[in-house]
C-alpha positions as CSV (number, residue, x, y, z in Angstrom):
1,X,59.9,-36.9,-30.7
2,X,58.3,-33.9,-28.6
3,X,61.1,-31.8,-26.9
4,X,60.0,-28.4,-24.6
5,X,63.2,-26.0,-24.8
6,X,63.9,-23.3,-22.0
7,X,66.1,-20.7,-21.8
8,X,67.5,-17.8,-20.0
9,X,65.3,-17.6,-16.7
10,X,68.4,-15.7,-15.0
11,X,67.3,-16.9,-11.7
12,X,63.6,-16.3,-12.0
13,X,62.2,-19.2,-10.1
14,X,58.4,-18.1,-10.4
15,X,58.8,-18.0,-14.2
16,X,60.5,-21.2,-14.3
17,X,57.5,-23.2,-12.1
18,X,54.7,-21.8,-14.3
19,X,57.0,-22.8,-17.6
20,X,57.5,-26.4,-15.9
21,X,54.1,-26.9,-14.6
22,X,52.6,-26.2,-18.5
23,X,55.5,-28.6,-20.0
24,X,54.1,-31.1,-17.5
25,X,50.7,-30.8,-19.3
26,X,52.2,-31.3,-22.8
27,X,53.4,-35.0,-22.9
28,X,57.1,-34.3,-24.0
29,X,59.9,-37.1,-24.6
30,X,63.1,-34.4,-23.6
31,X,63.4,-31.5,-21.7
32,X,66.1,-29.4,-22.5
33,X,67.5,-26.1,-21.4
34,X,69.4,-23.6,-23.4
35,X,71.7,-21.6,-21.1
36,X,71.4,-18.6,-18.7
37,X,70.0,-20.5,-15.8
38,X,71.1,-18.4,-12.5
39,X,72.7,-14.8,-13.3
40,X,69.8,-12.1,-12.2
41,X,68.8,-10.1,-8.9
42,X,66.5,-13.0,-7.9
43,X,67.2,-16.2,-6.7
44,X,69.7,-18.4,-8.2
45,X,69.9,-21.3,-5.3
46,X,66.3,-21.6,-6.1
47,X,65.8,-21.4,-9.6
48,X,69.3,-24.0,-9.7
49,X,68.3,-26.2,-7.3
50,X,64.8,-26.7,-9.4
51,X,66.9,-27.3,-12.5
52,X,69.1,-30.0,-11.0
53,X,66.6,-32.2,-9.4
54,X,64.7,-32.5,-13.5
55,X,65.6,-34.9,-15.8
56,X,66.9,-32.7,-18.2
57,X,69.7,-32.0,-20.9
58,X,71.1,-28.5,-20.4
59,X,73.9,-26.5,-22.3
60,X,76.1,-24.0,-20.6
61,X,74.9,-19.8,-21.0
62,X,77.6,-16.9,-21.1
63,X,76.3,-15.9,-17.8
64,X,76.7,-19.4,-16.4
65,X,80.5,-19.3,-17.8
66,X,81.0,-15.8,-16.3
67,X,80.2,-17.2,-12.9
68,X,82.4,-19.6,-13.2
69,X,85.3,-18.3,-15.4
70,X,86.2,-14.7,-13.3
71,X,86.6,-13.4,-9.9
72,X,83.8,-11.8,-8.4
73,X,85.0,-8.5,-8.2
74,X,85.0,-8.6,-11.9
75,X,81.6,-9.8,-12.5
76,X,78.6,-7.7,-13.2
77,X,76.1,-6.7,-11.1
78,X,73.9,-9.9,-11.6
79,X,76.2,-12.2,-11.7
80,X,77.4,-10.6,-8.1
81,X,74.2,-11.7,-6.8
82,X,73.7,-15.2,-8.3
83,X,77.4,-15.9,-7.4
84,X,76.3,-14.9,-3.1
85,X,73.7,-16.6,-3.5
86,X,74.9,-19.8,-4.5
87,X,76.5,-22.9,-3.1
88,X,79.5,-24.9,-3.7
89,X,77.4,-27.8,-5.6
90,X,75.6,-25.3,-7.8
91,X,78.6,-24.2,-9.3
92,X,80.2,-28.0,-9.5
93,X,77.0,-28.5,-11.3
94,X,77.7,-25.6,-13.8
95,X,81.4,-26.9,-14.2
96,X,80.0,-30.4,-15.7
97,X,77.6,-28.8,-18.3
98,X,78.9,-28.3,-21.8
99,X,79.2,-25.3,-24.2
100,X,77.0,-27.6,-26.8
101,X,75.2,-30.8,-27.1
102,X,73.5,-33.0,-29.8
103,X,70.6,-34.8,-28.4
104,X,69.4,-38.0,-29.8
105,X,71.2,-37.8,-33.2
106,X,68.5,-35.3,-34.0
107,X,68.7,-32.0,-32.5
108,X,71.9,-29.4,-32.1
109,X,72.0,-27.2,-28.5
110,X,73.9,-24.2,-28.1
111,X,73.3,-21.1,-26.2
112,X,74.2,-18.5,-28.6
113,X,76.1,-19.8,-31.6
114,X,78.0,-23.2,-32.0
115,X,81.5,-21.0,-31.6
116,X,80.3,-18.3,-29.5
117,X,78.2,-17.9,-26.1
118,X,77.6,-14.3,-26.5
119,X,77.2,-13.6,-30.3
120,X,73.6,-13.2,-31.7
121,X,72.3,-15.1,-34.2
122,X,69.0,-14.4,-35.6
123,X,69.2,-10.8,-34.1
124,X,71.6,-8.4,-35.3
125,X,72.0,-5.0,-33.4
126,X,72.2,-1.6,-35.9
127,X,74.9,1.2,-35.2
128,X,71.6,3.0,-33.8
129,X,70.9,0.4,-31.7
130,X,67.6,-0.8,-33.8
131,X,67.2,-4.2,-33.6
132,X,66.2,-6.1,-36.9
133,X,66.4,-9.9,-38.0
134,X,69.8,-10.9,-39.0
135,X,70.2,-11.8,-42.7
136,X,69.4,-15.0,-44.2
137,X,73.2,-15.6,-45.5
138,X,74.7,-14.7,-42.0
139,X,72.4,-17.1,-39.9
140,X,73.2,-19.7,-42.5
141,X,76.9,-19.2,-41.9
142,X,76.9,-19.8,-38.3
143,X,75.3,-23.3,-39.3
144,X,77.9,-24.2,-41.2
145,X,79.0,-28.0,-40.4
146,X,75.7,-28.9,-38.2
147,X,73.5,-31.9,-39.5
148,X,70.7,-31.7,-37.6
149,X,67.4,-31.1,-38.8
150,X,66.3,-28.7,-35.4
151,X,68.8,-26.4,-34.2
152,X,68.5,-24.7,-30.5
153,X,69.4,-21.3,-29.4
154,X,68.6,-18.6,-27.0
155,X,70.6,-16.2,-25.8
156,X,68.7,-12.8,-27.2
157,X,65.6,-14.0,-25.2
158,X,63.6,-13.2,-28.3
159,X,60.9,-15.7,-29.3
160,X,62.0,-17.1,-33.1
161,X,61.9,-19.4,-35.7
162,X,63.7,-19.7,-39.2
163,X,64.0,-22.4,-41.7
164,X,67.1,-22.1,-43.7
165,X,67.1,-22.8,-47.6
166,X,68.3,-26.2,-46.7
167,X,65.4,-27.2,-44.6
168,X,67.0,-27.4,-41.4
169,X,65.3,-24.8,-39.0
170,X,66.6,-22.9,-35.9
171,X,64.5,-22.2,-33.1
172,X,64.8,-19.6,-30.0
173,X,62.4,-20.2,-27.9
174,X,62.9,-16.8,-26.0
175,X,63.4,-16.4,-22.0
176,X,61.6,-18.2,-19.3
177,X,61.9,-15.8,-16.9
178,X,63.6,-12.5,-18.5
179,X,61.7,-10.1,-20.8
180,X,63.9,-7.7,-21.3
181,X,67.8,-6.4,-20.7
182,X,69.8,-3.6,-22.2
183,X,73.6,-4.4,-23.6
184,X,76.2,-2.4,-24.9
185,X,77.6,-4.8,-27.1
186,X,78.3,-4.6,-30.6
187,X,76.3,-1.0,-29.9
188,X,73.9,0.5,-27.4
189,X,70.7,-1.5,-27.6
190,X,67.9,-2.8,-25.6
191,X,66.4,-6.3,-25.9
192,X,62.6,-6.2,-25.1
193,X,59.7,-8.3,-25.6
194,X,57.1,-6.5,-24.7
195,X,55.3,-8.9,-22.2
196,X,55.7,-10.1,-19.2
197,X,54.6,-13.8,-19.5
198,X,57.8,-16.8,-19.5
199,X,58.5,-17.7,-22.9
200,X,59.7,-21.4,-24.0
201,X,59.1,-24.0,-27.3
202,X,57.5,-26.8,-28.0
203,X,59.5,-29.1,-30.9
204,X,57.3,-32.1,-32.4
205,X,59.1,-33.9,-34.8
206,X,56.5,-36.1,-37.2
207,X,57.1,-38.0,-40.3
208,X,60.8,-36.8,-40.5
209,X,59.2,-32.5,-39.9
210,X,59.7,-30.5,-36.8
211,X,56.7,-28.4,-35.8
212,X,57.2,-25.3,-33.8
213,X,54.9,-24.0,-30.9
214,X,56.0,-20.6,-29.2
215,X,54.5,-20.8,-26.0
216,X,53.9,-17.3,-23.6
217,X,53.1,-18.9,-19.7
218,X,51.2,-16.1,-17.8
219,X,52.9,-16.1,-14.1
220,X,53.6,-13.7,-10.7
221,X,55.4,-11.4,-12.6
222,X,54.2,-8.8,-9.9
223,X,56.6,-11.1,-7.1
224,X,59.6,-11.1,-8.9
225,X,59.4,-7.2,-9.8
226,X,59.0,-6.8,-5.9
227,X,62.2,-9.2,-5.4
228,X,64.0,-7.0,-7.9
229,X,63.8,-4.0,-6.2
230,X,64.1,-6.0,-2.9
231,X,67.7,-6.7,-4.3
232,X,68.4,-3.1,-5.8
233,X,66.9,-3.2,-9.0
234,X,64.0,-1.1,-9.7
235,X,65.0,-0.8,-13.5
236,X,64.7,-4.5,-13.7
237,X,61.7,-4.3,-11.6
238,X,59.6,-2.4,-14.2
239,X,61.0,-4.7,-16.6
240,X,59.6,-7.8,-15.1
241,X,56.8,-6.0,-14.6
242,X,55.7,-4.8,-18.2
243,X,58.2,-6.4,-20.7
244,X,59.7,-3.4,-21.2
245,X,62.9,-1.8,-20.7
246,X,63.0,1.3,-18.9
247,X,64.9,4.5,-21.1
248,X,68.3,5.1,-20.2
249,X,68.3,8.7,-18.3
């Protein structure tokens, strides 16, 4: 089995054509995609409407659920955008994907955690806002119950992958499309990974082992920083721009 895993592109169609066009070159059995498909100041229709014409298994993202779950005035700022800029198919589309998924027997997909869509899992955020790996025993816990061998998550949009004391291992393959965003939630933090390129996973699975290839897809990352601040958000811009996230003021 040879599975390419994508997540979070948050409407970043460029990212999402360079990521596709280098899976397309790898020979996989499954394509699946891990959440946090439309939410950003880009293009949603386009980056969706890429997405829905693949033959691909996809779980539902937090951001995906907030466009779906709350009134627009109460959405943030990206999900304001995405919501405009998307049609009344796009979101029936959203509607039929679930929270989780267990593809082939083999493999566990969730966006975040199996309970949760917005909690971190092999991040943990410091009361400083440092950012370290989360501990061994607490990654294990959120695992609790699942079979599979290969476990799927995204969410912090942080390249990653740990092999618990079982032998099951848990993979993130980062963000196809999304380098970097800063949260208030548990504290203050910012979530950066320091390039530009689209991140996403290759999974082989041979003689019962999964082997793990963390993939970085150069791509126009100069376009969509000029979309961002089209749309309003020069922060963002320099983001997609560098991999960086720009100090708060």
């Amino acid at each position: 089995m040879r599975i390419a895993a994508i997540a979070d592109m948050h409407s970043n169609y460029a990212a999402l054509e360079a990521v596709l066009a280098d899976i397309g070159r790898q020979g996989v059995d499954h394509l699946v995609c891990l959440g946090d498909m439309a939410s950003g100041p880009l293009d949603a229709r386009r980056t969706l409407d890429m997405l829905m014409a693949l033959d691909i298994t996809v779980v539902l993202g937090n951001h995906d659920r907030y466009l779906l779950d709350r009134p627009r005035d109460d959405m943030g700022a990206w999900d304001k955008i995405a919501f405009d800029q998307l049609d009344a198919h796009h979101l029936d589309w959203l509607r039929s994907i679930p929270a989780t998924h267990v593809l082939d027997g083999a493999v566990f997909l969730c966006h975040a955690t199996p309970g949760n869509d917005e909690t971190y899992w092999l991040e943990t955020v410091n009361p400083d806002g440092a950012i370290r790996m989360s501990d061994l025993a607490a990654i294990e816990t959120h695992a609790d119950g699942i079979a599979q061998s290969l476990i799927l998550c995204a969410h912090t949009h942080i390249p990653r992958a740990v092999r618990l004391r079982d032998g099951r291992l848990i993979v993130n393959p980062g963000s196809a499309g999304c380098p970097g965003y800063r949260d208030r939630v548990p504290y203050p933090h910012l979530m950066q990974t320091g390039t530009p390129d689209a991140s996403y996973a290759i999974l082989d699975r041979a003689n019962g082992e999964w082997r793990v290839s963390l993939r970085l897809i150069p791509y126009d990352h100069a376009a969509m920083a000029a979309l961002a601040r089209r749309n309003g958000m020069a922060a963002y811009a320099d983001t997609l721009a560098s991999g960086w996230v720009r100090p708060a003021a």
